[in-house]
C-alpha positions as CSV (number, residue, x, y, z in Angstrom):
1,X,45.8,-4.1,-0.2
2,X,42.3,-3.1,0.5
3,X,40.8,0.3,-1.2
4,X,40.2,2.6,1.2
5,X,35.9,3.8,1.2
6,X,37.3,7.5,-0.3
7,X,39.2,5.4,-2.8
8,X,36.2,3.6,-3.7
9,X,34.0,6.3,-3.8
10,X,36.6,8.1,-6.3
11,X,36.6,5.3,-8.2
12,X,33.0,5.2,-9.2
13,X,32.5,8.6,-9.5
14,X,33.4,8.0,-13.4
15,X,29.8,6.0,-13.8
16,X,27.9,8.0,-11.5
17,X,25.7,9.4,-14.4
18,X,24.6,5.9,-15.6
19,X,24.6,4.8,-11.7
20,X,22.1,7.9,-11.0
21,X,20.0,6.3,-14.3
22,X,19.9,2.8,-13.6
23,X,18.7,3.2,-9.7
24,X,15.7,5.3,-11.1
25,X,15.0,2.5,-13.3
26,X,15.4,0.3,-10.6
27,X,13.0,2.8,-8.3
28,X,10.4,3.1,-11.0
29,X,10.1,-0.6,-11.3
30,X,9.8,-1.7,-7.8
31,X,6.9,1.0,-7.4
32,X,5.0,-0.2,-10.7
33,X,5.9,-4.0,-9.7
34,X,5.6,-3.2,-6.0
35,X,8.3,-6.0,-5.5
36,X,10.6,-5.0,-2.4
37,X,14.1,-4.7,-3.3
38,X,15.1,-8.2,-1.0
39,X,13.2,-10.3,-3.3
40,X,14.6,-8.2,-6.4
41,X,17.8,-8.9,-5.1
42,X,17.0,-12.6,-4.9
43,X,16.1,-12.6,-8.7
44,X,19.5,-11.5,-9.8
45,X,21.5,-13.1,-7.6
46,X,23.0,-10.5,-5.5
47,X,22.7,-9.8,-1.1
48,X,19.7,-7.6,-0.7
49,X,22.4,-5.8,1.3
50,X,24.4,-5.1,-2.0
51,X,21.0,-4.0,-3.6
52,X,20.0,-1.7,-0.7
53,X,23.2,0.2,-0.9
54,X,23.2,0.7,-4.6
55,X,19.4,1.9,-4.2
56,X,20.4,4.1,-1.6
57,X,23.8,5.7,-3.8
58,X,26.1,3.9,-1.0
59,X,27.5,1.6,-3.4
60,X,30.8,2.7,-2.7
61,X,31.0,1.1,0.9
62,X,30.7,-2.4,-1.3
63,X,32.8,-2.0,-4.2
64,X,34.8,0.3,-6.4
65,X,32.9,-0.9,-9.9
66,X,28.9,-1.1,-9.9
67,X,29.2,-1.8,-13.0
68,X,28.1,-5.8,-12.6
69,X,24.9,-4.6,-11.0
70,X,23.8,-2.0,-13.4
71,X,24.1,-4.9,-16.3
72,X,22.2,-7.7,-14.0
73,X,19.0,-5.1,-13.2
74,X,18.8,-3.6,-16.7
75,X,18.9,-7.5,-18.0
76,X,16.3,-8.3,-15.8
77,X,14.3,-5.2,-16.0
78,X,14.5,-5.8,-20.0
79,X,13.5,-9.8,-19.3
80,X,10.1,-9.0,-17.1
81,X,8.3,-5.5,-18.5
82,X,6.1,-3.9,-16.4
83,X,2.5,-5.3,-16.8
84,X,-0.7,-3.2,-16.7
85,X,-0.8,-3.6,-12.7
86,X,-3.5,-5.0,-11.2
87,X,-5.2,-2.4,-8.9
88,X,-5.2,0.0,-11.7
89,X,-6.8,-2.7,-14.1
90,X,-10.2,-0.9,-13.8
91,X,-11.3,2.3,-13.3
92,X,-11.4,4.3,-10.3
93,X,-14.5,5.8,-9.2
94,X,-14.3,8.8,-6.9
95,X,-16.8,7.9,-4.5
96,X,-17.2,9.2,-0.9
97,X,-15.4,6.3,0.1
98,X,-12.4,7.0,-2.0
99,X,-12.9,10.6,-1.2
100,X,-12.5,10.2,2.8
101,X,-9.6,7.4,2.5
102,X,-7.7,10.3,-0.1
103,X,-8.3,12.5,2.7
104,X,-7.2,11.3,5.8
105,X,-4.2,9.3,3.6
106,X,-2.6,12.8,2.6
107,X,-3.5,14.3,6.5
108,X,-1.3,10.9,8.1
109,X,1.4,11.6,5.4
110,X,2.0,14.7,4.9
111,X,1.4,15.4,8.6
112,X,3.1,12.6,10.3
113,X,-0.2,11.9,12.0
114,X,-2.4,8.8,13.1
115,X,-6.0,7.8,11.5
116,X,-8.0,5.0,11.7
117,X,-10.8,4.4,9.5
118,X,-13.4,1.1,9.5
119,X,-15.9,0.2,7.4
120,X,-18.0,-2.8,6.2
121,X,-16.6,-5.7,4.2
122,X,-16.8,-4.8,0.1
123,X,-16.6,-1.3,0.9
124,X,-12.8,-1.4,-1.2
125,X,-11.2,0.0,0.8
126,X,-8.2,-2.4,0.4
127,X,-8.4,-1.4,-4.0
128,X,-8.7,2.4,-2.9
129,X,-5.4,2.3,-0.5
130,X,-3.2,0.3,-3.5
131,X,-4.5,2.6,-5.9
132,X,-3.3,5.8,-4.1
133,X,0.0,4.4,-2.6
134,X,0.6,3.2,-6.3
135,X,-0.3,7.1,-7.3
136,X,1.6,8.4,-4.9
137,X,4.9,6.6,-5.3
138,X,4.8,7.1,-9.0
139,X,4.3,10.6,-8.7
140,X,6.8,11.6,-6.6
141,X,9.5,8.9,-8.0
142,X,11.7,11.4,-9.6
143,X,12.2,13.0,-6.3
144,X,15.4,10.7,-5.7
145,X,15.7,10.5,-1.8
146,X,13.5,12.9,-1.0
147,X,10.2,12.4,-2.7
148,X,7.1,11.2,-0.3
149,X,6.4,7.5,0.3
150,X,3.6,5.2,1.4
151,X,3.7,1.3,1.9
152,X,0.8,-1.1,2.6
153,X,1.0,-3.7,5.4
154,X,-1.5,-6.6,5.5
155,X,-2.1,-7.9,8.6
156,X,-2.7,-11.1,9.2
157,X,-4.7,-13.1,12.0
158,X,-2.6,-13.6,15.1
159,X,0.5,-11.5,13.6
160,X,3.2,-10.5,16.9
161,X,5.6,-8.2,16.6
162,X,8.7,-9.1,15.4
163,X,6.6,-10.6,12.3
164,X,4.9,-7.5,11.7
165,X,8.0,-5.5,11.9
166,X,9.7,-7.6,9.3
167,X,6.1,-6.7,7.0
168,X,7.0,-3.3,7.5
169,X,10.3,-3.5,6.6
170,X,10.0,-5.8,3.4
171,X,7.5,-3.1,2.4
172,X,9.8,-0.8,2.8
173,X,12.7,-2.4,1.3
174,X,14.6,-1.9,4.7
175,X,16.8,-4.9,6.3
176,X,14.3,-7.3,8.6
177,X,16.9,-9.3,10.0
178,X,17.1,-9.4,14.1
179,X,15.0,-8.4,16.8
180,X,12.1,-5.7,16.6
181,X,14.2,-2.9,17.9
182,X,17.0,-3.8,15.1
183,X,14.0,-3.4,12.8
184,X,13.5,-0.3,13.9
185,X,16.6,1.4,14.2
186,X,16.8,0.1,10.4
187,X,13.8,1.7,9.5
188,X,15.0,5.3,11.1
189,X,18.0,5.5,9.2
190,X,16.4,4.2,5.9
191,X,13.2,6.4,6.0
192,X,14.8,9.8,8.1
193,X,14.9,12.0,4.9
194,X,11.5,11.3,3.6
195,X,7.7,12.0,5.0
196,X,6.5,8.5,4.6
197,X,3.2,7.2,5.8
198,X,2.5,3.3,7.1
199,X,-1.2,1.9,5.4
200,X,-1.8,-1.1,7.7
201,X,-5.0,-2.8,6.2
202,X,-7.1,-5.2,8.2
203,X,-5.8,-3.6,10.9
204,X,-8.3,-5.3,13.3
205,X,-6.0,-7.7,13.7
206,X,-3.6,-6.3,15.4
207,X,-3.1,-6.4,19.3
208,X,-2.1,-4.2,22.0
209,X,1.3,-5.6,21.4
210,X,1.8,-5.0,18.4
211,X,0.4,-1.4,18.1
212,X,2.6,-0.5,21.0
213,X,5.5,-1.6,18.8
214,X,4.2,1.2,16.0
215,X,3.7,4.1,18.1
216,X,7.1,4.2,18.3
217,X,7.2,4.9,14.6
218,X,4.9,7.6,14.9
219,X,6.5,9.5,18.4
220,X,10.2,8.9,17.7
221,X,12.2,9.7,14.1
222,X,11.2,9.1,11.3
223,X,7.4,10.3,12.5
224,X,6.1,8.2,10.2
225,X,1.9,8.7,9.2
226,X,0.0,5.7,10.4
227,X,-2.9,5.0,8.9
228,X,-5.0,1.8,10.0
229,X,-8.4,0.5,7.9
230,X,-10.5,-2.3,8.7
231,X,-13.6,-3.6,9.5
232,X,-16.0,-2.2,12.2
233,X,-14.2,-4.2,14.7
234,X,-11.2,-1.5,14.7
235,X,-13.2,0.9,16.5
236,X,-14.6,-1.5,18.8
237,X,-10.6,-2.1,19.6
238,X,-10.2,1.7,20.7
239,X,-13.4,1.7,22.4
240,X,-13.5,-1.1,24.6
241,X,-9.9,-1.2,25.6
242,X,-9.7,2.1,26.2
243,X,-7.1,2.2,29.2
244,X,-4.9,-0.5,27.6
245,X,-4.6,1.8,24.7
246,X,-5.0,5.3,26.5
247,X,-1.6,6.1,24.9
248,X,-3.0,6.0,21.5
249,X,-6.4,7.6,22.0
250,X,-4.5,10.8,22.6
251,X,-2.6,10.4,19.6
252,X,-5.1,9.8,17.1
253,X,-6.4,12.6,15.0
254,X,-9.5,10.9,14.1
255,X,-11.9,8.0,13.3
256,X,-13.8,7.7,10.8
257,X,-16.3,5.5,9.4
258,X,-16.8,4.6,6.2
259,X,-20.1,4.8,4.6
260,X,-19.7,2.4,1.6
261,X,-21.2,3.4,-2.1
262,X,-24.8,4.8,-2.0
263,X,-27.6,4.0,-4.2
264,X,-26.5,6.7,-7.2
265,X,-22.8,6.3,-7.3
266,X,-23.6,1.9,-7.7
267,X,-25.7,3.3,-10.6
268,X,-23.1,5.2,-11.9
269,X,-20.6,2.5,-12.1
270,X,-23.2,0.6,-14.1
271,X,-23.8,2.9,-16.6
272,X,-20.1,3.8,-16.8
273,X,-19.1,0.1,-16.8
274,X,-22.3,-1.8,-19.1
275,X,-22.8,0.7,-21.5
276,X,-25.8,-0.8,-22.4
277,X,-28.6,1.0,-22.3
278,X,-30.2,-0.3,-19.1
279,X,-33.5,0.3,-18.0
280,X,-33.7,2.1,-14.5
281,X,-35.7,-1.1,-13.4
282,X,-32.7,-3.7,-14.3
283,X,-30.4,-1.1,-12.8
284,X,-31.9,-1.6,-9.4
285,X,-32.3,-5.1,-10.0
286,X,-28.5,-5.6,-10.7
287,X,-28.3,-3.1,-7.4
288,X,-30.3,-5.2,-5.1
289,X,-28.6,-8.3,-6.1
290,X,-25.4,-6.5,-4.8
291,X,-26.5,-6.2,-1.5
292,X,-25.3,-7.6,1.8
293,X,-27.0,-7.7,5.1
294,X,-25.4,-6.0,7.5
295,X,-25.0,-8.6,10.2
296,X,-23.5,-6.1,12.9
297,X,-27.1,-4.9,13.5
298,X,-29.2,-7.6,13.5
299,X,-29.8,-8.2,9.9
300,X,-31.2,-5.6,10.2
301,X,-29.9,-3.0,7.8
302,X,-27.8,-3.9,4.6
303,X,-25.3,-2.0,2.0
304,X,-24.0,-1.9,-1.5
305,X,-21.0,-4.0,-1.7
306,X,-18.8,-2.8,-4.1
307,X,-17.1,-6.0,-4.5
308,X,-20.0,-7.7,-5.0
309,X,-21.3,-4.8,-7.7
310,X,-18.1,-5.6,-9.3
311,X,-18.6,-9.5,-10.0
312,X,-22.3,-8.9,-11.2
313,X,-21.1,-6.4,-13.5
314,X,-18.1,-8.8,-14.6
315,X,-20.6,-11.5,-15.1
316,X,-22.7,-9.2,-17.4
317,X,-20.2,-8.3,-19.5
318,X,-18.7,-11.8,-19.9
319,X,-22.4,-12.9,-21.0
320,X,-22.2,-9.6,-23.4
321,X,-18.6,-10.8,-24.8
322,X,-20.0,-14.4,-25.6
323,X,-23.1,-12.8,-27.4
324,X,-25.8,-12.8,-24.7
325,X,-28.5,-10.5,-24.6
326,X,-29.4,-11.0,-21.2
327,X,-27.3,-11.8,-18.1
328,X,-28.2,-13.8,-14.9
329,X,-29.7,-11.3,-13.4
């Protein structure tokens, strides 16, 4: 005969301190690795369903014993360390741009609000976003079903609906199976005890459709934040299709561009980064070379890209590591 749900839940009550341990574990390394708990699942050969319900303390509703699954994700865990991640491979510079994306990230989040925010390509705003979803999700990881969360979305060219739902809910580690409203009832019951914002980057992709689909994220529960970055087009979206999107204009709390790095915070980021002693003159050089017209205006105007900073300074320093005195530029 069948165990009864109580039966089960009676049953594992025995390992529940170990359970409580290993789903930290588990926790902490899908925010470090930011692997979604589907493709975790995948790697140790259980349902993503069984997976979500031990993340979530429901483990009871599968079985009376977790104690298979504790052993299969602290093998694994103990298989694949955490590397140094990526996004926090380098240092972060608190510019104005990763001043004003801080800003508005923590207004949508802790708010339950709607920002957009556009700027130039090389501006980093895709390295600032990781960085303080990554900061964020470690920070308040202790806070076991309650702690604040924030998940990035990219968004590709030509992305409907129903895919971009099934984004969000990978990123979120909810179940993406079915139609968009599936999705979304999924996503309601998985996120209704948390404030939890939504980072869609290159959000000038995405159409009338599909924004439609997310306002219901943001007026209905869980309330998620929403916060959208992307190139200039973005605003251009709001501005020119203003009745199509009329529902939305009301509901944003503000746009804002971005201004990219100026002149003294590039020159800070070569000191800090070269360490060499550079003359003010070769600073600006190495500035100038980093550069990009602006092509929105004409040509007219051009910015500091920070991306572009970045791989003049990398190839200064890899001439430095081989012995160089001078780099290319």
């Amino acid at each position: 005969m069948a165990l009864s749900y109580a039966v089960r839940r009676q049953l594992l009550a025995a390992s529940l301190p170990e359970a409580t341990e290993v789903r930290l574990e588990l926790q902490d390394y899908l925010a470090r690795t930011g692997m979604a708990p589907p493709d975790f699942a995948r790697r140790i050969n259980y349902a993503r369903e069984t997976v979500y319900q031990f993340l979530n303390g429901h483990y009871s509703r599968i079985s009376s014993n977790d104690g298979l699954i504790r052993t299969a994700i602290r093998d694994f865990i103990a298989a694949h360390p955490i590397a140094t991640p990526t996004i926090n491979a380098g240092k972060f510079y608190q510019t104005e741009n990763a001043r004003l994306l801080r800003q508005y990230f923590y207004e949508a989040l802790d708010h339950g609000r709607a920002y957009y925010l556009y700027g130039a390509p090389g501006t980093q705003k895709t390295y600032v976003l990781q960085h303080l979803i990554a900061e964020l999700n470690r920070s308040e990881i202790a806070k076991n079903g309650e702690g604040r969360r924030a998940y990035y979305v990219y968004v590709r060219q030509g992305i409907r609906s129903l895919d971009l739902m099934k984004r969000v809910a990978e990123s979120c580690g909810a179940i993406g199976m079915g139609t968009v409203d599936r999705i979304l009832r999924n996503l309601r019951f998985d996120l209704s005890q948390r404030k939890v914002l939504l980072v869609f980057d290159e959000a000038q992709h995405l159409s009338i459709e599909c924004l439609e689909t997310l306002r219901e994220l943001l007026d209905q529960p869980p309330h998620c934040g929403l916060l959208f970055a992307g190139t200039h087009e973005l605003e251009a979206i709001f501005t020119r299709q203003a009745l199509e999107l009329e529902q939305w204009r009301s509901r944003f709390h503000a746009g804002q561009a971005l201004p990219g790095i100026s002149e003294e915070e590039a020159a800070t980021i070569v000191h800090s980064e070269l360490e060499l002693g550079l003359s003010q003159r070769k600073v600006q050089k190495l500035i100038s070379k980093s550069r990009i017209t602006d092509l929105r205006n004409g040509g007219q105007h051009s910015y500091v890209s920070a991306r572009r900073l970045f791989w003049v300074i990398r190839e200064l320093q890899a001439v430095a590591n081989r012995g160089g005195t001078e780099g290319p530029y």
